[in-house]
C-alpha positions as CSV (number, residue, x, y, z in Angstrom):
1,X,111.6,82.4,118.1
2,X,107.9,82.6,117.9
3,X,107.7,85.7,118.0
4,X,109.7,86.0,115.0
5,X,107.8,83.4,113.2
6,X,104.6,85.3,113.9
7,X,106.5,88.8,112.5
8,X,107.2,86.7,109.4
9,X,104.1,85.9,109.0
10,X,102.4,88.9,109.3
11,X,105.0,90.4,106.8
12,X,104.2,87.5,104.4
13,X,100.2,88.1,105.1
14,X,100.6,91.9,104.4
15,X,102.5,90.9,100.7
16,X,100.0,89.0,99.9
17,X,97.5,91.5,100.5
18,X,98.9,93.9,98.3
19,X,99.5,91.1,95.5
20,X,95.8,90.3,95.6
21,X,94.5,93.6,95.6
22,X,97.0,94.5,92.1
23,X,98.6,97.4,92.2
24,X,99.5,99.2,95.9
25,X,97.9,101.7,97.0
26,X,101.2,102.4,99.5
27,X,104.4,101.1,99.2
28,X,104.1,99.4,102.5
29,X,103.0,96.0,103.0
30,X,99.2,96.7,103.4
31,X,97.1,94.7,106.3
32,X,93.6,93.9,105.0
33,X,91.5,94.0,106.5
34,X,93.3,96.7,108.4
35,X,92.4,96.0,112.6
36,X,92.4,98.3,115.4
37,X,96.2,98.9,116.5
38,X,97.5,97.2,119.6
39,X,97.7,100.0,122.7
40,X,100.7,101.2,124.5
41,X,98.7,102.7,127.3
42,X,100.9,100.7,129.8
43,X,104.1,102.7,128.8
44,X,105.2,106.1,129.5
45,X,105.9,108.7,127.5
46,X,108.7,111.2,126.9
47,X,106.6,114.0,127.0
48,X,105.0,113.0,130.3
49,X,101.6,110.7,130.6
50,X,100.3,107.2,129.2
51,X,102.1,106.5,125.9
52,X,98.2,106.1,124.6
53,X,97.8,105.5,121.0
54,X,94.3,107.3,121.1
55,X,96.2,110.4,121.8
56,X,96.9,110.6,118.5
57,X,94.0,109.7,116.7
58,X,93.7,112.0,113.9
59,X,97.1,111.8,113.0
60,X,99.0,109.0,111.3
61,X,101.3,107.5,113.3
62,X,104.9,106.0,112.5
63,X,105.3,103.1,115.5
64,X,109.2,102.2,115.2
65,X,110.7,99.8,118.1
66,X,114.5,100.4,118.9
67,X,117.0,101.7,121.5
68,X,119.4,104.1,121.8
69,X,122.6,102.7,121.6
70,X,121.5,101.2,118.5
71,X,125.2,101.3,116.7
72,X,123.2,101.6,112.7
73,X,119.7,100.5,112.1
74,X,117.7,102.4,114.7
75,X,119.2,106.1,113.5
76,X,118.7,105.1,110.4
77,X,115.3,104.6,110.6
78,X,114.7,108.3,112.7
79,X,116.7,109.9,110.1
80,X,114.7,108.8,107.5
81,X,111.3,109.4,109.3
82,X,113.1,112.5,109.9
83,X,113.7,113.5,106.4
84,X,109.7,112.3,105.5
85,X,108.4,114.8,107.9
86,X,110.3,117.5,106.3
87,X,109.0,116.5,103.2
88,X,105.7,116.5,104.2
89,X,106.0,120.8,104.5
90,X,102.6,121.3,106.1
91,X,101.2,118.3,106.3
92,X,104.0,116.9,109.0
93,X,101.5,118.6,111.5
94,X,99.2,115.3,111.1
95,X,102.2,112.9,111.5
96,X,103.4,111.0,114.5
97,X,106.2,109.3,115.3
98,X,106.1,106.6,118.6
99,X,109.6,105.1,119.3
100,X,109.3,102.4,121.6
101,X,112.1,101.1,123.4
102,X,113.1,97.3,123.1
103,X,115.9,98.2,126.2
104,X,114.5,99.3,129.2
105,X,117.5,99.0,131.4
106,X,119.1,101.8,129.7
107,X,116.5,103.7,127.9
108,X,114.7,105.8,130.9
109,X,112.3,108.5,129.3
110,X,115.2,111.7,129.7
111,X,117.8,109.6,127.9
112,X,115.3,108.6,125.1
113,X,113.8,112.3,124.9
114,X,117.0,113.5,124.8
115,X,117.8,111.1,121.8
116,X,114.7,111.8,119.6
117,X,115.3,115.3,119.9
118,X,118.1,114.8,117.7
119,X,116.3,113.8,115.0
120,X,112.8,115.7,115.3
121,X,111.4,117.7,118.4
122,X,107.7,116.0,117.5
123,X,109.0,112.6,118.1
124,X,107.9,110.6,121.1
125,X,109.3,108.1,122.8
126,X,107.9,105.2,125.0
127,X,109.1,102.8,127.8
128,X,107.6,100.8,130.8
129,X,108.5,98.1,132.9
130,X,109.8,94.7,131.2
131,X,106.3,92.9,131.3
132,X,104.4,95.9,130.0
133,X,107.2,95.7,126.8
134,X,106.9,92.2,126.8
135,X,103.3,92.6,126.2
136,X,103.4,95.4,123.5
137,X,106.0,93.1,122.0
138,X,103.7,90.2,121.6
139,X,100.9,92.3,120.5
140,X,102.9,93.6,117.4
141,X,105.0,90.3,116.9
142,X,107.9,92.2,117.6
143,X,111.4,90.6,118.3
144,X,113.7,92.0,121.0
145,X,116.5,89.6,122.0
146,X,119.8,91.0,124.0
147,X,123.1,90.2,122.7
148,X,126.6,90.3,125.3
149,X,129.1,91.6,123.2
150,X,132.7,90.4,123.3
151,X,134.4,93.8,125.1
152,X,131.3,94.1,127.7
153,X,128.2,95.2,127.6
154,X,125.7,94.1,125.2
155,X,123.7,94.5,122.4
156,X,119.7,94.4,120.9
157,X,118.7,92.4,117.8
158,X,115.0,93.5,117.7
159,X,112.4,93.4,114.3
160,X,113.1,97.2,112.2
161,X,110.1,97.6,110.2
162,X,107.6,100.5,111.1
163,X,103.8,100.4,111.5
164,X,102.0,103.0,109.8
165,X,98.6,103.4,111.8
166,X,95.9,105.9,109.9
167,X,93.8,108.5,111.7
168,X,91.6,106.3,113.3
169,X,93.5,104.5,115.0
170,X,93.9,101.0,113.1
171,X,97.0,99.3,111.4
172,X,97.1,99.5,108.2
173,X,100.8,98.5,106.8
174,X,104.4,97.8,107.7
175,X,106.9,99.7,106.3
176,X,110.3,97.1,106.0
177,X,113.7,98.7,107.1
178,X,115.9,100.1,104.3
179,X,113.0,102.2,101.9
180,X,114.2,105.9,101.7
181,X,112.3,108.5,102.9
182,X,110.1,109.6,99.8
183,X,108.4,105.8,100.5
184,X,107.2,107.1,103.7
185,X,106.6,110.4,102.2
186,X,104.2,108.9,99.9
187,X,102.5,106.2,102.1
188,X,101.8,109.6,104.6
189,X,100.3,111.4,102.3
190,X,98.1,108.5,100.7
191,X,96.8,107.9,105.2
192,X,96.5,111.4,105.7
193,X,94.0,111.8,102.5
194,X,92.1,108.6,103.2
195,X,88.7,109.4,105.2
């Protein structure tokens, strides 16, 4: 529940920005000042290594936590990020996209790599042990709560927005679930040009 509260609040913080600066400069709730993103560095990665942030500065980088059974929100969300990158053309090249994994028990780093794929070759995925996602969970004010369903097995309610982090590494909006794909485009292209 707290960590819920404190994702509200940052979401409420990040409007406000963006009322008290006029109009946005991205379509994204804008953190400002923007700080230095949280590391994953205690995760791996699905293309082998530390799931490092820093080994992407110089990109912009889409950070999206989810899992793969996720019946609806979670490929939604890839699609779309999906779809962005395309529309990028040349400029994808300076986009990343970090899924995180909010259900380790299932989601080993073949099954997640496997899943991604689907959607875009580039993106990469994360996982770790339950404390290390615990951590990166409270860093970001993420929620992650698992849900039995009726039949068996079970289910993940977990926070859907998606933190755009610029080229140097710091955190600079939250993207809520549901915006379509030329909202991303737009906020990638506005990171990518900003020195």
């Amino acid at each position: 529940m707290k960590a819920r509260a404190a994702l509200g609040a940052v979401a409420v913080c990040a409007a406000l920005a963006v009322q008290a600066a006029g109009a946005p400069e991205l379509k994204a709730g804008v953190f400002d000042p923007p700080q230095q993103a949280p590391e994953l560095a205690a995760l791996k990665a699905t293309d082998g290594g530390a799931l490092a942030l820093s080994r992407y500065r110089g990109k912009v980088v889409a950070l999206v936590f989810g899992f793969t059974h996720c019946p609806a929100v979670c490929p939604t969300t890839l699609a779309t990020l999906a779809e962005a990158r395309k529309g990028l053309g040349a400029e994808a090249k300076g986009v990343q996209v970090v899924y995180v994994t909010v259900d380790p028990e299932r989601d080993e780093l073949a099954a997640m790599n496997a899943y991604l794929s689907a959607f875009d070759k580039t993106f990469v995925g994360g996982t770790g042990t339950p404390a290390a996602l615990a951590e990166v969970f409270k860093r970001y004010g993420v929620t992650a709560v698992k849900v039995p369903m009726a039949g068996g097995g079970y289910a993940m309610n977990h926070s859907s927005s998606v933190y755009l982090i610029d080229r140097e590494g710091r955190l600079r909006a939250l993207m809520p679930y549901g915006h379509e794909a030329k909202d991303f485009v737009h906020d990638f292209q506005r990171l990518l040009a900003a020195r």
